[in-house]
C-alpha positions as CSV (number, residue, x, y, z in Angstrom):
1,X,29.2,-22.1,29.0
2,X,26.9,-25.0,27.5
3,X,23.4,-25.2,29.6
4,X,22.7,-29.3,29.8
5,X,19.4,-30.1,30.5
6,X,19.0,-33.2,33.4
7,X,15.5,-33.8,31.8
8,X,12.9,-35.8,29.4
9,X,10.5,-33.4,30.1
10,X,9.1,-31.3,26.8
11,X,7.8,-28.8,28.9
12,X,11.4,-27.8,30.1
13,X,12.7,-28.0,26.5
14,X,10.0,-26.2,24.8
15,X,10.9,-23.4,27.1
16,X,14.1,-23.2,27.2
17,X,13.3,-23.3,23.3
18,X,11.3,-20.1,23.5
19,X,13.5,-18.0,25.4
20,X,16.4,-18.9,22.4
21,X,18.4,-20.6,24.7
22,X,20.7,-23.2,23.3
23,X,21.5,-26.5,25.4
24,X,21.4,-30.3,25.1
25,X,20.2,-32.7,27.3
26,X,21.2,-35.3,29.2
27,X,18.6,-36.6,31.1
28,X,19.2,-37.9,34.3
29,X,17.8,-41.5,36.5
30,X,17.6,-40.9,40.1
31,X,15.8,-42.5,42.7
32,X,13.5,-39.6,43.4
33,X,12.0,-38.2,47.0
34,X,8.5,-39.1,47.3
35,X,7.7,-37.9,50.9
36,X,8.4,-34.7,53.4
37,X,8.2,-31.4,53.2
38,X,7.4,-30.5,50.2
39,X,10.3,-27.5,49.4
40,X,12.9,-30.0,50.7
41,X,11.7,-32.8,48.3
42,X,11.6,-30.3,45.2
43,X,15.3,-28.8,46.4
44,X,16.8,-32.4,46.9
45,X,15.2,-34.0,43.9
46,X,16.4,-30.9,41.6
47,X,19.7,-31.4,43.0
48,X,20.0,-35.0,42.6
49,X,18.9,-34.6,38.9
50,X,21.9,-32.1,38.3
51,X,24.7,-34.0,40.3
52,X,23.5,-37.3,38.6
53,X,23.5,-35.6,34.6
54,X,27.8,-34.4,36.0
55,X,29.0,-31.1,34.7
56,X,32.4,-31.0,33.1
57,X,34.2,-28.8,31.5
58,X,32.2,-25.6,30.7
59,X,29.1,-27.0,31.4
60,X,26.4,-26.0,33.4
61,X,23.7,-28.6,34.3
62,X,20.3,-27.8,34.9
63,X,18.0,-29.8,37.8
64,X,14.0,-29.1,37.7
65,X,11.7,-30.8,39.7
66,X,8.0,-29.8,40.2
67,X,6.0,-30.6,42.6
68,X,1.7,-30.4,43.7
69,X,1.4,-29.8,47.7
70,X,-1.8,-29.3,49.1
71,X,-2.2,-29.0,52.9
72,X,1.5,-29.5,52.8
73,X,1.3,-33.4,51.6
74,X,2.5,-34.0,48.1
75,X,0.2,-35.3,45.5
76,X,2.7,-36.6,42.6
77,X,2.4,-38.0,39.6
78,X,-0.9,-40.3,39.6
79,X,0.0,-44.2,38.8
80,X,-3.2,-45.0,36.9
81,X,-7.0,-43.3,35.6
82,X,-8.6,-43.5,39.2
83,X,-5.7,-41.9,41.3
84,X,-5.8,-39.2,38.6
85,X,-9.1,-38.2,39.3
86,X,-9.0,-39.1,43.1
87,X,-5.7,-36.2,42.7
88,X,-8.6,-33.7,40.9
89,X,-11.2,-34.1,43.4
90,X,-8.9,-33.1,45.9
91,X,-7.9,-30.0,44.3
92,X,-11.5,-29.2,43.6
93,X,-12.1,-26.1,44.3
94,X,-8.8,-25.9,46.7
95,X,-6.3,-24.0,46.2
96,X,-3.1,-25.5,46.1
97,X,0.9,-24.8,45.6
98,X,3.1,-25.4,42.4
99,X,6.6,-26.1,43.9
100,X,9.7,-25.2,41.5
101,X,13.0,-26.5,42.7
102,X,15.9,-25.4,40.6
103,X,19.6,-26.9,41.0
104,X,22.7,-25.6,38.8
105,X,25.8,-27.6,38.7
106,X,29.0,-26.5,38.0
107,X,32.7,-28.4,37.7
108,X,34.5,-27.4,40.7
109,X,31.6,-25.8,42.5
110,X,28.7,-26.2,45.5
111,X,25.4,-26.4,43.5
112,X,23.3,-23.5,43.5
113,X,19.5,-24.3,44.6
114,X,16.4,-22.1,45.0
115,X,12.9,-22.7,44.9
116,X,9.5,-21.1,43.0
117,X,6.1,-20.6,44.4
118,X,2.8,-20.6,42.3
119,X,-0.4,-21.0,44.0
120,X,-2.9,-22.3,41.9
121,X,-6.9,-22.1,42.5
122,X,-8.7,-24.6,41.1
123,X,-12.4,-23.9,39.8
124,X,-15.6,-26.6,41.4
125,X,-15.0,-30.1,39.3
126,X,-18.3,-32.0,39.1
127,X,-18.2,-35.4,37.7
128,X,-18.6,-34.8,34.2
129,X,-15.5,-32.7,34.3
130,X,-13.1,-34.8,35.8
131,X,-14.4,-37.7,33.5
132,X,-13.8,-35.7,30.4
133,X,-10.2,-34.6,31.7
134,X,-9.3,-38.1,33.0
135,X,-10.1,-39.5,29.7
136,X,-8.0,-36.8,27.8
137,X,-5.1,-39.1,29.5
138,X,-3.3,-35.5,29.4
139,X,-2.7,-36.5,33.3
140,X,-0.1,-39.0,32.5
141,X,3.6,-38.3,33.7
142,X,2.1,-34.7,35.1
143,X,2.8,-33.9,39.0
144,X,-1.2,-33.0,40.4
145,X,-3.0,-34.7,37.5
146,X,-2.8,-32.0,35.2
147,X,-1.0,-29.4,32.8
148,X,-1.9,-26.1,32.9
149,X,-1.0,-26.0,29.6
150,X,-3.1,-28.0,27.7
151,X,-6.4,-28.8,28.4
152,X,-6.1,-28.7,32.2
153,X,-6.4,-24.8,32.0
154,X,-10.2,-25.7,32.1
155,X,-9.7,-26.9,35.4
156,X,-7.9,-24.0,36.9
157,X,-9.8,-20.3,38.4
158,X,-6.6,-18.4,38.5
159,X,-3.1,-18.5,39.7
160,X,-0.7,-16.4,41.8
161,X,3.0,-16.6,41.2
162,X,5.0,-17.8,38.0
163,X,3.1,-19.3,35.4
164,X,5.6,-21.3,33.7
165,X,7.0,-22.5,37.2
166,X,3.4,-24.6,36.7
167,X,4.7,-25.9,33.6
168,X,7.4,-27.0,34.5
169,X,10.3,-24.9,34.8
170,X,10.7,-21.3,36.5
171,X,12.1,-19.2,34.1
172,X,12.5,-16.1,37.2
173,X,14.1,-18.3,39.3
174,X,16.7,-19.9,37.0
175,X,17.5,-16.3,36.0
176,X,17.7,-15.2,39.3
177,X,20.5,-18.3,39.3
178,X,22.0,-17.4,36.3
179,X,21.2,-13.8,35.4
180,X,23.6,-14.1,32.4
181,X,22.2,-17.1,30.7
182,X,19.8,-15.3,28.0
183,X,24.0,-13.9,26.8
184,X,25.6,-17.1,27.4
């Protein structure tokens, strides 16, 4: 079986990377959901992602789409330097959820979908804090105005659940999905 990746995102590769698993991409454009409740959107935009990149042959493809919900309203990716730190300051101090949907296509097959929970606490952001992250630009692209990864982890008091689900692609679920693909 070859794992295609339906996704630009580093993140996703760099992990997929680390765990020694081989695949190639094939990035996928769809119109994604913006609105609703927020494990549907993550479930339905993972899903479009895989049907869109098309399986064939042996191939499995891989949908991920991450998602920042607060209060059960979705805070995506921030269009310019203000809404990133308007996105911060609402996570101040809040704790928040991290939102992993997975879809795996298959030729000849229904698509198999789950979804990850993280909860993520962020720590009190004053000012000078979200000024210094906002102007690191690391927001850009980034669902919630930041990555965990980088230099948002000064911004975050702890988490509950599966840390690399908040980078972008949860590795538990997938293998819950696919226990065999660290073989294949």
């Amino acid at each position: 079986m070859t794992l295609v990746l339906a996704s630009r995102s580093p993140q996703r590769r760099a992990i997929l990377a680390q765990l020694g698993v081989a695949f190639v991409e094939r990035p996928s454009d769809v119109e994604e959901l913006e609105a609703g409740e927020p494990e549907a959107v993550a479930r339905e935009n993972a899903l479009r992602k895989a049907r869109a990149a098309g399986a064939a042959g042996d191939e499995v493809v891989l949908g991920v789409d991450t998602i920042v919900a607060i209060d059960g309203e979705i805070w995506g990716k921030p269009v310019d330097a203000a809404a990133a730190a308007r996105t911060l300051r609402r996570l101040s101090g809040r704790i928040h959820t991290v939102i992993g949907g997975v879809a795996l296509a298959r030729p000849g097959a229904e698509p198999q979908t789950a979804i990850a929970t993280t909860a993520v606490a962020f720590r009190e952001l004053d000012d000078a804090l979200v000024d210094w992250y906002v102007a690191t630009r690391e927001w850009e692209g980034r669902a919630g105005a930041y990555a965990i990864q980088g230099r948002g982890a000064a911004l975050v008091e702890r988490i509950e659940g599966d840390y690399l689900n908040v980078v972008g692609l949860p590795v538990a679920t997938l293998l819950d999905l696919w226990p065999d693909l660290l073989n294949a």
